[in-house]
C-alpha positions in Angstrom: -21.7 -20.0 32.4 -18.8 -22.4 32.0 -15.0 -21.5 32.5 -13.4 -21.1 28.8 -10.0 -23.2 28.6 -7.3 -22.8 26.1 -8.6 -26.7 24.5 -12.0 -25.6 24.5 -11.4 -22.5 22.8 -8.7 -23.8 20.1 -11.7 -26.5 19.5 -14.4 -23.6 18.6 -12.1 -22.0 16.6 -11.1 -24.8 15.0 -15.1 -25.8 13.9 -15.7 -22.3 13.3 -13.3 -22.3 10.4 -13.6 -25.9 9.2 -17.5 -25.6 9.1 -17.1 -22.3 6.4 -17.5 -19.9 8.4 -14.4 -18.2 8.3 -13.5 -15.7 4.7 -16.5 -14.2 4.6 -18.7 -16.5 6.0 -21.4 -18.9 3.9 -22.2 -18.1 0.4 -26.3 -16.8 0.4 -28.5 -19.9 1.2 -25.5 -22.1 2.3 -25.8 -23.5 5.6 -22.3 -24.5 8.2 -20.9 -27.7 7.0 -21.0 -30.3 9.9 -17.0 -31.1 10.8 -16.6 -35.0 11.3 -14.4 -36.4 14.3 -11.6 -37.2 11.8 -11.2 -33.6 10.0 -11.2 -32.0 13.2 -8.5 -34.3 14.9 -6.5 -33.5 11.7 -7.1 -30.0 12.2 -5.5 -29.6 15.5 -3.4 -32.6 15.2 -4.8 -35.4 18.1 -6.4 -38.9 18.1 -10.1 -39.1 17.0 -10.6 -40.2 20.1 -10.0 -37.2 22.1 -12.2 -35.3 19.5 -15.1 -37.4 20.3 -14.5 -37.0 24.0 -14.2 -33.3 23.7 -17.2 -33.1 20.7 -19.2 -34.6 23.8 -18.2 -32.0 26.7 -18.8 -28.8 24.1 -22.5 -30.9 23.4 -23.2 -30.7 27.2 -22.2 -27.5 27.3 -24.0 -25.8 24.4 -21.6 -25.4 22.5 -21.8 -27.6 19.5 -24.7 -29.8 18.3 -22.7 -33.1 18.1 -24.2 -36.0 16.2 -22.1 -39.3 16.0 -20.8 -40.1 12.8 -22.4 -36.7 11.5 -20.2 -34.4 12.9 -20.3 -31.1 15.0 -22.0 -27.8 14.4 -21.3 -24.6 16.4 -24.7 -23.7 18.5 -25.2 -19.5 18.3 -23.4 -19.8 21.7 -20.2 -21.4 20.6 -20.3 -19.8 16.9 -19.9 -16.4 19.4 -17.0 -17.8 21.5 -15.3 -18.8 18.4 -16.0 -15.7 16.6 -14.3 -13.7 19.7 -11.2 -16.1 19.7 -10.7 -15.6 16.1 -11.1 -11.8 15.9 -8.6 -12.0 19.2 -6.0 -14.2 16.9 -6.1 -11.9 14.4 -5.7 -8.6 15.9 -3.0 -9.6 17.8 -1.2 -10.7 14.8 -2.3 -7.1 12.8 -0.8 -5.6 16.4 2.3 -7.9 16.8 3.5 -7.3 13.2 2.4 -3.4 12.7 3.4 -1.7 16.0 6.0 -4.3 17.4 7.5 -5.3 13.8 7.8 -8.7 14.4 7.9 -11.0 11.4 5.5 -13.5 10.1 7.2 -16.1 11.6 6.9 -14.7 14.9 3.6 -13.5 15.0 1.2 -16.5 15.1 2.9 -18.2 18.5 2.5 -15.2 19.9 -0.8 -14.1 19.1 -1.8 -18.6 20.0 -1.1 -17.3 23.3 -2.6 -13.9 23.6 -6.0 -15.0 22.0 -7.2 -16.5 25.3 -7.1 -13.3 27.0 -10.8 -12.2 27.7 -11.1 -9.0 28.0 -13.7 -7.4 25.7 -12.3 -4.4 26.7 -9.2 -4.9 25.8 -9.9 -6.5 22.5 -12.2 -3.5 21.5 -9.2 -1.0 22.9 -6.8 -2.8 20.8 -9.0 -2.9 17.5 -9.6 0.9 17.9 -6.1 1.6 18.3 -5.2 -0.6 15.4 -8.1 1.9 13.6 -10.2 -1.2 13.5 -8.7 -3.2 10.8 -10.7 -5.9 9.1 -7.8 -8.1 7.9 -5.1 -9.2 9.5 -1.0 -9.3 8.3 -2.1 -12.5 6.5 -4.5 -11.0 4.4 -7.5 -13.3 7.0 -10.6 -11.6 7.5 -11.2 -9.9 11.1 -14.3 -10.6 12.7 -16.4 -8.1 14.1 -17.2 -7.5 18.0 -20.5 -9.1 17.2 -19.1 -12.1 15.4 -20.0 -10.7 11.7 -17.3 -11.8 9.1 -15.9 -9.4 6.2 -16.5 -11.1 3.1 -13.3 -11.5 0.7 -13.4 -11.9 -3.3 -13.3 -15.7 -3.3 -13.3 -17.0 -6.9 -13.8 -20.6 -8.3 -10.3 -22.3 -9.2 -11.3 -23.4 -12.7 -11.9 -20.0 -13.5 -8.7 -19.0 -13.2 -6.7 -18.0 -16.3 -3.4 -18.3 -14.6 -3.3 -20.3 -11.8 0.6 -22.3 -11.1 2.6 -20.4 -9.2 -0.1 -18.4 -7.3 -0.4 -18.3 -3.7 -4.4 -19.5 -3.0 -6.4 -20.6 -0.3 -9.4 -23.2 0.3 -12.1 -21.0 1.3 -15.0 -23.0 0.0 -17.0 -24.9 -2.5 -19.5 -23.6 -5.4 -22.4 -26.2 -4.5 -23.3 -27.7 -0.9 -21.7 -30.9 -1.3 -21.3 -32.8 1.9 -19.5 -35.9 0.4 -17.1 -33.7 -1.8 -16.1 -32.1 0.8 -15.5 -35.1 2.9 -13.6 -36.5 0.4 -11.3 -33.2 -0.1 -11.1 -32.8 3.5 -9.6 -36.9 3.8 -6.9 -36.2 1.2 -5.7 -33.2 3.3 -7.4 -29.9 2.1 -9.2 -28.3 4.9 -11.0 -25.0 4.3 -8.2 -22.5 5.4 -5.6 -23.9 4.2 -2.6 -22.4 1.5 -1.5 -24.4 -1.2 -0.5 -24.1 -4.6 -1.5 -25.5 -7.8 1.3 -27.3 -9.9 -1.0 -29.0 -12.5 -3.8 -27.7 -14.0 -6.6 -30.2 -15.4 -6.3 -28.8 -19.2 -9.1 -31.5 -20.7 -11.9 -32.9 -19.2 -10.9 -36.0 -17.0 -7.2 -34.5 -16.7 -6.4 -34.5 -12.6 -5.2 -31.5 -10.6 -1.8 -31.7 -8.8 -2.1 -29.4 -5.6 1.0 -28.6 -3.0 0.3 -27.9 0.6 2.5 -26.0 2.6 4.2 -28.6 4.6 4.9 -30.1 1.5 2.4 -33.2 0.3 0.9 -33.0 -2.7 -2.6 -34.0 -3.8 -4.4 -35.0 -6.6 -8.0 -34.0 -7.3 -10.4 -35.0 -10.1 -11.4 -32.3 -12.5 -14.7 -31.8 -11.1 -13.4 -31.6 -7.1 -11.2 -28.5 -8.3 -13.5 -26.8 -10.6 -15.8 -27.0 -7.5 -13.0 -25.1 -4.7 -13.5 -21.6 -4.1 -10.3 -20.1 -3.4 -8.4 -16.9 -2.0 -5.8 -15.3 -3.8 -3.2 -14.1 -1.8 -0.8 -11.3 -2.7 2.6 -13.5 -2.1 3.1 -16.6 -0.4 4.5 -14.2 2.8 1.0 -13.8 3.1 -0.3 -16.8 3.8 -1.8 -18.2 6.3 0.5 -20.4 7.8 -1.1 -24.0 8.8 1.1 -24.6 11.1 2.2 -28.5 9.4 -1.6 -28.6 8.3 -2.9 -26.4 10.6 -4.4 -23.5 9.3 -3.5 -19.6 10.8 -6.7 -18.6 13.0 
């Protein structure tokens, strides 16, 4: 047994959501996606070098299977660990905003720092007194005590009739594309992440215009956005916050 660090755990949870596991989990027959050195470092904001160094200590550790210009997957192991961080994250939050009343932008910091306490105990006393909620204030699924994720309507983005002006968020892709999602995942779009949509493809060949949170704007093909499964969420208070481009946990 290794000793858990704050790094080491904002790492798991980090591949845990960037490899699809998070909103649900993987659509039937889908397997993780394998998170490069470069998604991850622009995940938690840090060089690609210190990813790779890191990458190499979670390997040794059984942690993540780590392939060199492949990219990481979470080993049962470390899916568990990140599973417990994330269900941690999340009831805080639920427990931060609900019983304390604190706002949304108050909650996350908070709950950054309460997630690496390890009590099992005291995670499954808190999500029985919260009546064991299976979203958070965010609208992000909860996991379970044995990692299991609550699955969420996702949708595909071209199928939506009205689609500017709505709060959404990347919680997958329709087929198991590795290089599309590379290439989403280099202009910016990690899977998590809010955004908004301010042009619609309306022919074929007609590009998307997308907003992220923090402000940049992307432009996808028509075929990358017919292919993103998103979230709706209620109102953009209710989105998770990345943070810059850091997705809530």
């Amino acid at each position: 047994m290794f000793k858990q660090t704050r790094s080491t755990e904002n790492y798991l949870k980090s591949i845990f959501r960037l490899s699809g596991y998070d909103y649900g989990g993987l659509p039937e027959g889908h397997e993780a996606y394998p998170v490069t050195t470069n998604t991850l470092a622009a995940s938690l904001r840090t060089k690609p070098s210190s990813v790779t160094s890191m990458l190499l200590k979670l390997s040794e550790r059984g942690l993540v299977d780590y392939q060199p210009y492949q990219g990481a997957l979470l080993t049962p192991y470390g899916h568990k660990l990140a599973s417990h961080v994330v269900r941690r994250h999340r009831l805080w939050e639920t427990f931060l905003a609900g019983s304390l009343g604190l706002g949304a932008g108050e909650i996350h910091e908070l709950a950054e720092e309460l997630e690496h306490v390890r009590s099992l105990l005291l995670t499954d006393k808190l999500s029985e007194f919260l009546g064991i909620p299976t979203s958070d204030p965010h609208g992000n699924p909860i996991p379970g005590p044995n990692g299991q994720t609550v699955g969420v309507h996702r949708v595909p983005l071209g199928s939506l009739d009205r689609v500017q002006h709505l709060s959404l968020v990347f919680a997958g892709i329709q087929s198991r594309d590795l290089n599309l999602l590379r290439d989403i995942n280099t202009m910016g779009l990690l899977f998590g992440q809010p955004f908004e949509v301010i042009h619609r493809g309306t022919v074929a060949g007609d590009s998307w215009q997308l907003r992220l949170r923090d402000g940049r704007t992307l432009e996808l093909a028509d075929q990358q956005a017919e292919n993103l499964l998103v979230v709706i969420k209620l109102s953009s208070q209710n989105m998770a916050n990345p943070d810059g481009h850091k997705a809530h946990a």
